[in-house]
PDB file of N, CA, C and O in Angstrom:
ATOM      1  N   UNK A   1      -8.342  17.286  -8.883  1.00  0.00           N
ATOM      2  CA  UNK A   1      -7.704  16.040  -9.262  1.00  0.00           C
ATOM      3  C   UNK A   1      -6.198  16.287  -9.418  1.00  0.00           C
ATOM      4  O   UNK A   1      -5.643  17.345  -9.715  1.00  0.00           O
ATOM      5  N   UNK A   2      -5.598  14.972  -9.130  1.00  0.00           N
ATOM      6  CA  UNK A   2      -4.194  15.244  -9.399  1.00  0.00           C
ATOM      7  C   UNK A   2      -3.515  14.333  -9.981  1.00  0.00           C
ATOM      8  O   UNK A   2      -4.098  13.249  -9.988  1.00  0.00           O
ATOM      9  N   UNK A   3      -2.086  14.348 -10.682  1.00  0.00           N
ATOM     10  CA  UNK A   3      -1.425  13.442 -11.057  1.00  0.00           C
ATOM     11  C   UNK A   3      -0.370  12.440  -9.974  1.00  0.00           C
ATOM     12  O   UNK A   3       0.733  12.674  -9.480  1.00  0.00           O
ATOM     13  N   UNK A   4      -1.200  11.368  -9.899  1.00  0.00           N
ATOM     14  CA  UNK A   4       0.122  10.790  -9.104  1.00  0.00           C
ATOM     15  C   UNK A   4       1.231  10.659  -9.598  1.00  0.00           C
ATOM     16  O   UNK A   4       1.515  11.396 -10.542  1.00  0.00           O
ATOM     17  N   UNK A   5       2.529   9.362  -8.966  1.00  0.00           N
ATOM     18  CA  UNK A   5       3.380   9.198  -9.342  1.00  0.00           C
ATOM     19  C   UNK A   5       3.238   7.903 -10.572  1.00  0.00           C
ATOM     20  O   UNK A   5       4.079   7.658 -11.438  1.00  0.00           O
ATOM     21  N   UNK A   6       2.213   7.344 -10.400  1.00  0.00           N
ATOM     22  CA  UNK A   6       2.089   6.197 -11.164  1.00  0.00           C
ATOM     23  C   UNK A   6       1.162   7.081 -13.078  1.00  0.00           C
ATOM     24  O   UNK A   6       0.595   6.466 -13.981  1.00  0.00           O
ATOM     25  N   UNK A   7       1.411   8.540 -12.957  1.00  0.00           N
ATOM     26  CA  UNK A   7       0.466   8.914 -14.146  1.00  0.00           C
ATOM     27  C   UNK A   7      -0.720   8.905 -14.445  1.00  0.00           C
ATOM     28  O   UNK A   7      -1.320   9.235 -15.468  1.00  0.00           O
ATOM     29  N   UNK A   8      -1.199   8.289 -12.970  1.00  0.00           N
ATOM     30  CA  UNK A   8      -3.037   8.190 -13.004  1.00  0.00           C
ATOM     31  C   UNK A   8      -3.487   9.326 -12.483  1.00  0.00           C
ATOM     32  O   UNK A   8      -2.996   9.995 -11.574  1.00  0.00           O
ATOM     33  N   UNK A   9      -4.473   9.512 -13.124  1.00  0.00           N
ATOM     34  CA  UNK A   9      -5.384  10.956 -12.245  1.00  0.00           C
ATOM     35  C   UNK A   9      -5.489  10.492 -10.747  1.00  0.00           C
ATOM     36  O   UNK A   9      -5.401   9.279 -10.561  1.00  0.00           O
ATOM     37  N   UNK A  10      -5.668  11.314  -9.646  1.00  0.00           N
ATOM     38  CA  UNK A  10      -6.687  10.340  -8.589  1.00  0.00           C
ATOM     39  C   UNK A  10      -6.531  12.173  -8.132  1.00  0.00           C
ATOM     40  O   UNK A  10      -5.936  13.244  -8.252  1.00  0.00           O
ATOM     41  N   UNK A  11      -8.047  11.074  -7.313  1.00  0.00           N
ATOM     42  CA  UNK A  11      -8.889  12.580  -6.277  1.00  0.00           C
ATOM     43  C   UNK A  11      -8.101  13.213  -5.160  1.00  0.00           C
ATOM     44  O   UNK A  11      -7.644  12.511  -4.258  1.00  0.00           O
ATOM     45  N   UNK A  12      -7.925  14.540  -5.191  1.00  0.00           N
ATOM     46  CA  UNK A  12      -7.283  14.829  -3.521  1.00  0.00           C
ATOM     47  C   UNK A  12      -8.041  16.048  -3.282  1.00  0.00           C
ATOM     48  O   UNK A  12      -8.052  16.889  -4.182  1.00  0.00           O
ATOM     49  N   UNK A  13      -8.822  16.320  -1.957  1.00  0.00           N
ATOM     50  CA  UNK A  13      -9.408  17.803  -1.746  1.00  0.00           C
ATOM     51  C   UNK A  13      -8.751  18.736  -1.228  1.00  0.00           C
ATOM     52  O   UNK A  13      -8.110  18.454  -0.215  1.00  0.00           O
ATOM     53  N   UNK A  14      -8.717  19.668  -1.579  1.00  0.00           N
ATOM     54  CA  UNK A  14      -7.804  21.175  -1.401  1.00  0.00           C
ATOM     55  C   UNK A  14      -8.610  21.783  -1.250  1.00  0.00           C
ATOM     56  O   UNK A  14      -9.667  21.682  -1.872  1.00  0.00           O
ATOM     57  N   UNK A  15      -8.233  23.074   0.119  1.00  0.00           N
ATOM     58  CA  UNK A  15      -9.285  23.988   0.187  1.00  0.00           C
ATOM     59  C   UNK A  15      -8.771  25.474  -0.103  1.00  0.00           C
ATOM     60  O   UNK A  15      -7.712  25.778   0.447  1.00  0.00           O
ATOM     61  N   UNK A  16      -9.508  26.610  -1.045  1.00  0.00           N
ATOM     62  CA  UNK A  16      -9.345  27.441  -1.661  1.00  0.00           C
ATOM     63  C   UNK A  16      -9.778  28.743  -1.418  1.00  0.00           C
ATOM     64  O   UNK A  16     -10.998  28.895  -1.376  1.00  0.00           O
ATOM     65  N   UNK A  17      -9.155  29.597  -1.269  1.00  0.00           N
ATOM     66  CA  UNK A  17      -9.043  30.834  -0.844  1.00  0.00           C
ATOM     67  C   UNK A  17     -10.275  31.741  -1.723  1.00  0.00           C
ATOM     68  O   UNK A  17     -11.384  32.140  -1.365  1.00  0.00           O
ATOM     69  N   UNK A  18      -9.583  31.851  -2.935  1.00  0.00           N
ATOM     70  CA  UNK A  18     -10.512  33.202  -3.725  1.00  0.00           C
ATOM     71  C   UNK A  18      -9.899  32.565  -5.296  1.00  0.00           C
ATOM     72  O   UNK A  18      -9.143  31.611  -5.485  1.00  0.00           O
ATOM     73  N   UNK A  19     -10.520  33.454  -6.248  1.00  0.00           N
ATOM     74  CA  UNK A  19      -9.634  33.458  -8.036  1.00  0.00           C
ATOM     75  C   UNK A  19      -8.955  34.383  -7.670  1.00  0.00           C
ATOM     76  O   UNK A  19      -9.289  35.219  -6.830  1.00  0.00           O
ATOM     77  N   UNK A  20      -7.955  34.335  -8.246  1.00  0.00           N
ATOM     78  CA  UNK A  20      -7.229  35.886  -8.557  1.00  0.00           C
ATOM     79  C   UNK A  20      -6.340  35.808 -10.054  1.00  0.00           C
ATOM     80  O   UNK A  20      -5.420  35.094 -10.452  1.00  0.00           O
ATOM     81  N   UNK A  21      -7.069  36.847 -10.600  1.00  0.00           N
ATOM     82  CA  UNK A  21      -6.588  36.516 -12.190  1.00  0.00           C
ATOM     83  C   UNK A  21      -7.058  35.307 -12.795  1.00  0.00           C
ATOM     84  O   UNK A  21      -8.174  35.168 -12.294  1.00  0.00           O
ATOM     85  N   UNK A  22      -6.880  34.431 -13.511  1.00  0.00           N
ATOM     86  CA  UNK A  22      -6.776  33.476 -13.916  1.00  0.00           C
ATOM     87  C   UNK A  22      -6.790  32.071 -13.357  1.00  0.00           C
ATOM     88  O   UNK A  22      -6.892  31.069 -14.064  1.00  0.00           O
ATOM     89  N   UNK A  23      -6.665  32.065 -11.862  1.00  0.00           N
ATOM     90  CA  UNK A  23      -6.168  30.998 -11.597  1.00  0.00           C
ATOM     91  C   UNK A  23      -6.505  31.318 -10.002  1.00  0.00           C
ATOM     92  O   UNK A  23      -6.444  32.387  -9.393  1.00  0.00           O
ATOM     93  N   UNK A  24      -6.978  29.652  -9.441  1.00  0.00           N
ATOM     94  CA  UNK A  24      -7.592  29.967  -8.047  1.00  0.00           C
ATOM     95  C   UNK A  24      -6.146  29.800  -7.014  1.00  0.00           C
ATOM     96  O   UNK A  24      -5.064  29.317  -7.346  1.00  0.00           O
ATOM     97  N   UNK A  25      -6.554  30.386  -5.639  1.00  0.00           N
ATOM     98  CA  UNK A  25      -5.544  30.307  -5.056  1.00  0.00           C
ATOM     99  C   UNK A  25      -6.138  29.179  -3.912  1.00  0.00           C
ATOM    100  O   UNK A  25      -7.157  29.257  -3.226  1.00  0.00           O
ATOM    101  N   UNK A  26      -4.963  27.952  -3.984  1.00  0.00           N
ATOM    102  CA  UNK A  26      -5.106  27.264  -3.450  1.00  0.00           C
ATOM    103  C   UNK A  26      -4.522  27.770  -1.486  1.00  0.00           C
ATOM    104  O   UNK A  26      -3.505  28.379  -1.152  1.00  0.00           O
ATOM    105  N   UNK A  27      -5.776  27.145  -0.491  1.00  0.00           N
ATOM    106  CA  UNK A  27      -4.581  27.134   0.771  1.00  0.00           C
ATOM    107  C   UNK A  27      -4.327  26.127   1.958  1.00  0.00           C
ATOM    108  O   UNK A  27      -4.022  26.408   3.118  1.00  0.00           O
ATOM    109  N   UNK A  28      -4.533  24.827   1.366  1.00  0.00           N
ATOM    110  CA  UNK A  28      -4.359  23.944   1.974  1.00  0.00           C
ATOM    111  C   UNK A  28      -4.450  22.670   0.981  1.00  0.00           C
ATOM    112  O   UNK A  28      -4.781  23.037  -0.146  1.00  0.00           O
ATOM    113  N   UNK A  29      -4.237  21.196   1.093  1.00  0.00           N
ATOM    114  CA  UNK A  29      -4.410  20.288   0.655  1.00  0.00           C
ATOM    115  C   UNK A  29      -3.511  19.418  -0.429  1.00  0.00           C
ATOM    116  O   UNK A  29      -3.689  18.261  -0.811  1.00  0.00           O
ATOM    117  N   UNK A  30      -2.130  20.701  -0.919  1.00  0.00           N
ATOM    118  CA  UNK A  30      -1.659  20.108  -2.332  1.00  0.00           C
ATOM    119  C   UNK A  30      -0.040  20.142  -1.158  1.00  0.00           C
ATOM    120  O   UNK A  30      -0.017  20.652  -0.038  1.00  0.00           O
ATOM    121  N   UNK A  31       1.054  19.501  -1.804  1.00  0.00           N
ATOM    122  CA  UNK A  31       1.930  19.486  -0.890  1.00  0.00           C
ATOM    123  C   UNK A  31       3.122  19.841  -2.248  1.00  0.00           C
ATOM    124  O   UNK A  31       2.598  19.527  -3.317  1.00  0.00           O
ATOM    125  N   UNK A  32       4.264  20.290  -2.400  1.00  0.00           N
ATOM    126  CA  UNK A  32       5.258  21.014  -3.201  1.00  0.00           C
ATOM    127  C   UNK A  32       5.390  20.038  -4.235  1.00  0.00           C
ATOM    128  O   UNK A  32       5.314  18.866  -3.867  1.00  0.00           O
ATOM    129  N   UNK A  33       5.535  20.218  -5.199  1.00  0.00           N
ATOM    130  CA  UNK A  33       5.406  19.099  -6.247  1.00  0.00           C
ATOM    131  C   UNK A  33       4.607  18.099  -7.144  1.00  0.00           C
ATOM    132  O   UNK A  33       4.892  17.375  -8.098  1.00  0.00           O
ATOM    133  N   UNK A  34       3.288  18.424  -6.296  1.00  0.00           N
ATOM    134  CA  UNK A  34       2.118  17.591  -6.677  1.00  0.00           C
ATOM    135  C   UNK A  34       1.721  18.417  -7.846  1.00  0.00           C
ATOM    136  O   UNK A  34       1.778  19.643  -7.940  1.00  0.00           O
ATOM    137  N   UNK A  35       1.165  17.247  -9.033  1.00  0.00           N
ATOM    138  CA  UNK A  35       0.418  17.812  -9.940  1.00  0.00           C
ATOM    139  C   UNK A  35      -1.029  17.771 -10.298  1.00  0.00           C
ATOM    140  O   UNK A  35      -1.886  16.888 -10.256  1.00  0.00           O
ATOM    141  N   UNK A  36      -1.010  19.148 -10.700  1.00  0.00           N
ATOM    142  CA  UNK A  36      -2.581  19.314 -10.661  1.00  0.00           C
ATOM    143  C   UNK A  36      -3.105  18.749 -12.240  1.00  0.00           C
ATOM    144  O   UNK A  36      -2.425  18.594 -13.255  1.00  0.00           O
ATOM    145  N   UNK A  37      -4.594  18.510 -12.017  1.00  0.00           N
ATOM    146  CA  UNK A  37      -5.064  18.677 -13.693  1.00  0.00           C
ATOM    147  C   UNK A  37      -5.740  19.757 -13.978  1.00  0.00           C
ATOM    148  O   UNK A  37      -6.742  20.140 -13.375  1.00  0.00           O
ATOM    149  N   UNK A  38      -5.374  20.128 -14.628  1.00  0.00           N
ATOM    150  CA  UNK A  38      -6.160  21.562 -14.658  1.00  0.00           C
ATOM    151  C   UNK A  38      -7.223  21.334 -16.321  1.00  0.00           C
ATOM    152  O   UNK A  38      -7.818  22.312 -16.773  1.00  0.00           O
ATOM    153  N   UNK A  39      -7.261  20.651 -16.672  1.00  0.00           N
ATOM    154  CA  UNK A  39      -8.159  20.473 -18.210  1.00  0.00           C
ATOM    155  C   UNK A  39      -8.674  18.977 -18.545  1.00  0.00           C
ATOM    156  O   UNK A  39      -8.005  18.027 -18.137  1.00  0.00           O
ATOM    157  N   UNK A  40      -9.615  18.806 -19.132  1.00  0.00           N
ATOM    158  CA  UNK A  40     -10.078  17.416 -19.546  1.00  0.00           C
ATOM    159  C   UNK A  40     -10.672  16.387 -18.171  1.00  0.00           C
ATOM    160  O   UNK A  40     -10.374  15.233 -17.862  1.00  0.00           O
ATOM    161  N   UNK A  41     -11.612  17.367 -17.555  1.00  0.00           N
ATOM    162  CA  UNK A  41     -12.130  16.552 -16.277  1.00  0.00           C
ATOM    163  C   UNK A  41     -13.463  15.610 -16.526  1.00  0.00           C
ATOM    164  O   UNK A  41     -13.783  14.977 -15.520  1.00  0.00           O
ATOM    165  N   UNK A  42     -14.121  15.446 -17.441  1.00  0.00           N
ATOM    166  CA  UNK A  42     -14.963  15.301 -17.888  1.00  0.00           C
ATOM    167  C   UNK A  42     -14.492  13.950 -18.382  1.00  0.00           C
ATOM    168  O   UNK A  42     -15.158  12.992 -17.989  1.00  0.00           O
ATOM    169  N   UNK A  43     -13.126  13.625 -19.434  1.00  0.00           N
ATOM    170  CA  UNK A  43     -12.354  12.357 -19.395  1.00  0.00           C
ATOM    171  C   UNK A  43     -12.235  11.692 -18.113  1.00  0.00           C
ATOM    172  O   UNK A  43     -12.845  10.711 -17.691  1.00  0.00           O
ATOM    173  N   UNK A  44     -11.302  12.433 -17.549  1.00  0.00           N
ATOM    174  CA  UNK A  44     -10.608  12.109 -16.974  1.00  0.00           C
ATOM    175  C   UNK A  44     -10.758  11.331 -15.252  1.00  0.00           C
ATOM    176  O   UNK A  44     -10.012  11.807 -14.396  1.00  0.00           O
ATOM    177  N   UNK A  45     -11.515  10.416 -14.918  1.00  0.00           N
ATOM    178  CA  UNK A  45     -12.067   9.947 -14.114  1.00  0.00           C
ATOM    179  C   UNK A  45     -10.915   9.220 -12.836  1.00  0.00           C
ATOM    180  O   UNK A  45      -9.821   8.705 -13.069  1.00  0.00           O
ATOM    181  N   UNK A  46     -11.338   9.327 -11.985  1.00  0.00           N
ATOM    182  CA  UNK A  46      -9.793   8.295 -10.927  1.00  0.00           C
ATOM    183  C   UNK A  46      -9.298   6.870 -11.850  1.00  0.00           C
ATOM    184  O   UNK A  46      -9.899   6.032 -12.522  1.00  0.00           O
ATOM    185  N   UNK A  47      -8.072   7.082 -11.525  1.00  0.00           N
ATOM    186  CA  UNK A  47      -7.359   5.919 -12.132  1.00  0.00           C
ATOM    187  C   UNK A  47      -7.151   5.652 -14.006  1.00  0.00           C
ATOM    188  O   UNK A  47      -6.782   4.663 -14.639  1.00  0.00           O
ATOM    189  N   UNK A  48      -7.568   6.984 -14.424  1.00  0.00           N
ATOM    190  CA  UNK A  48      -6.926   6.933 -15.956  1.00  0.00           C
ATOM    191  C   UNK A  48      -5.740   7.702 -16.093  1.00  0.00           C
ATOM    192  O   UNK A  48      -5.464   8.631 -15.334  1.00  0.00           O
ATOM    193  N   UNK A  49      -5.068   7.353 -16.998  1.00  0.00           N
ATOM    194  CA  UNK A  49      -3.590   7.110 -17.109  1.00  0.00           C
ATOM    195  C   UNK A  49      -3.430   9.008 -18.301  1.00  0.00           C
ATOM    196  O   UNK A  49      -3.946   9.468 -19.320  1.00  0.00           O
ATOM    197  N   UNK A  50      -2.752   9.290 -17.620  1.00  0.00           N
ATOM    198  CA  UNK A  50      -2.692  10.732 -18.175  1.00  0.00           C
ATOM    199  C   UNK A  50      -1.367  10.768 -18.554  1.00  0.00           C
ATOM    200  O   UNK A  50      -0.606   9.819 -18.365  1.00  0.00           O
ATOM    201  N   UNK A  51      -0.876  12.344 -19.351  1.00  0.00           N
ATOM    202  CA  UNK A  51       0.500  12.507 -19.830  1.00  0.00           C
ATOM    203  C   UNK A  51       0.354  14.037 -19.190  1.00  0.00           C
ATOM    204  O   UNK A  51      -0.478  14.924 -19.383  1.00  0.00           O
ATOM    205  N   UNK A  52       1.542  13.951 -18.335  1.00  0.00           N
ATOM    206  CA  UNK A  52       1.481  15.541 -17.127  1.00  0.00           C
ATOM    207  C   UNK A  52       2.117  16.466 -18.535  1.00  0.00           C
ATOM    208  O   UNK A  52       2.674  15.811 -19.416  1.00  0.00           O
ATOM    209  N   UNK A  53       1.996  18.135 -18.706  1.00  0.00           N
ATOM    210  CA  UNK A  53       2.052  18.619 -19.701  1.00  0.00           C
ATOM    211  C   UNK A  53       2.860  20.097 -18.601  1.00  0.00           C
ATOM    212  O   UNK A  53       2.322  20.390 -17.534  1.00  0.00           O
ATOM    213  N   UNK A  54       3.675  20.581 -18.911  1.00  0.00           N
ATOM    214  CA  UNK A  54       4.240  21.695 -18.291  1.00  0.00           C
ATOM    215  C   UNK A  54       3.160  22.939 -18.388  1.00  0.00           C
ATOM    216  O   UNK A  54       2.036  22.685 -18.823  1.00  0.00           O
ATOM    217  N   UNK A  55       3.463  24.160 -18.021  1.00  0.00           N
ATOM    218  CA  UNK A  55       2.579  25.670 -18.735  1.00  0.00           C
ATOM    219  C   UNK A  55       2.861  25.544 -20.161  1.00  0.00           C
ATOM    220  O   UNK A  55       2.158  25.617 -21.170  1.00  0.00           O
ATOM    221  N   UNK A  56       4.003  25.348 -19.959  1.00  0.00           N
ATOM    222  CA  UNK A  56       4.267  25.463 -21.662  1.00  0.00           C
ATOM    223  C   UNK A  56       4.078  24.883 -22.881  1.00  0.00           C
ATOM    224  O   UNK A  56       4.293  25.208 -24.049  1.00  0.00           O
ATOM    225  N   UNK A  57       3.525  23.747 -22.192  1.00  0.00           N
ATOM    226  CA  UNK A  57       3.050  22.797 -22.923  1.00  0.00           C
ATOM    227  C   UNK A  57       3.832  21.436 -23.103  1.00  0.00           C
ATOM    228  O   UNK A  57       3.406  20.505 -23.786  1.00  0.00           O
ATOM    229  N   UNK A  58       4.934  21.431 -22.463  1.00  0.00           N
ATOM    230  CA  UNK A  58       6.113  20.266 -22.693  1.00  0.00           C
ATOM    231  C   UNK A  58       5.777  19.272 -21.993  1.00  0.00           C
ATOM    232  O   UNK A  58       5.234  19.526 -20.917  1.00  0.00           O
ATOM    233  N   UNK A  59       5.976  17.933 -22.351  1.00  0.00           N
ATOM    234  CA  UNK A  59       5.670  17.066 -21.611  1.00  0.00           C
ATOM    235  C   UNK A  59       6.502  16.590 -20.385  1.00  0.00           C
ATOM    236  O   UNK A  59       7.730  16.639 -20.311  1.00  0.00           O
ATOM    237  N   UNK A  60       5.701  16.150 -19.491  1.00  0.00           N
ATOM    238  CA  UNK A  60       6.530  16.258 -18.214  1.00  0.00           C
ATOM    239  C   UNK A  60       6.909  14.407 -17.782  1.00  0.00           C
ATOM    240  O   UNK A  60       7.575  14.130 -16.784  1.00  0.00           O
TER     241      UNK A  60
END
């Protein structure tokens, strides 16, 4: 799932290499800038209105 520009979740498929460490490696499907959701998928259904959050936790 990702964050659009409008702050809504919505669906996009990406296809994925392997984990490495912590975190999967994406290799196709996301384009420079797009945001991912990475937590609360279970909420978070197409078209609910999210708040994008940095690594660090800052709001974006």
């Amino acid at each position: 799932m990702t964050i659009g520009a409008d702050s809504k979740v919505a669906p996009k498929p990406v296809q994925v290499a392997q984990w490495e460490g912590d975190r999967w490696v994406v290799t196709s499907g996301l384009q420079a800038g797009d945001q991912v959701l990475t937590g609360g998928f279970m909420k978070a259904q197409p078209g609910t209105p999210v708040q994008a959050l940095t690594e660090t936790g800052q709001s974006h």
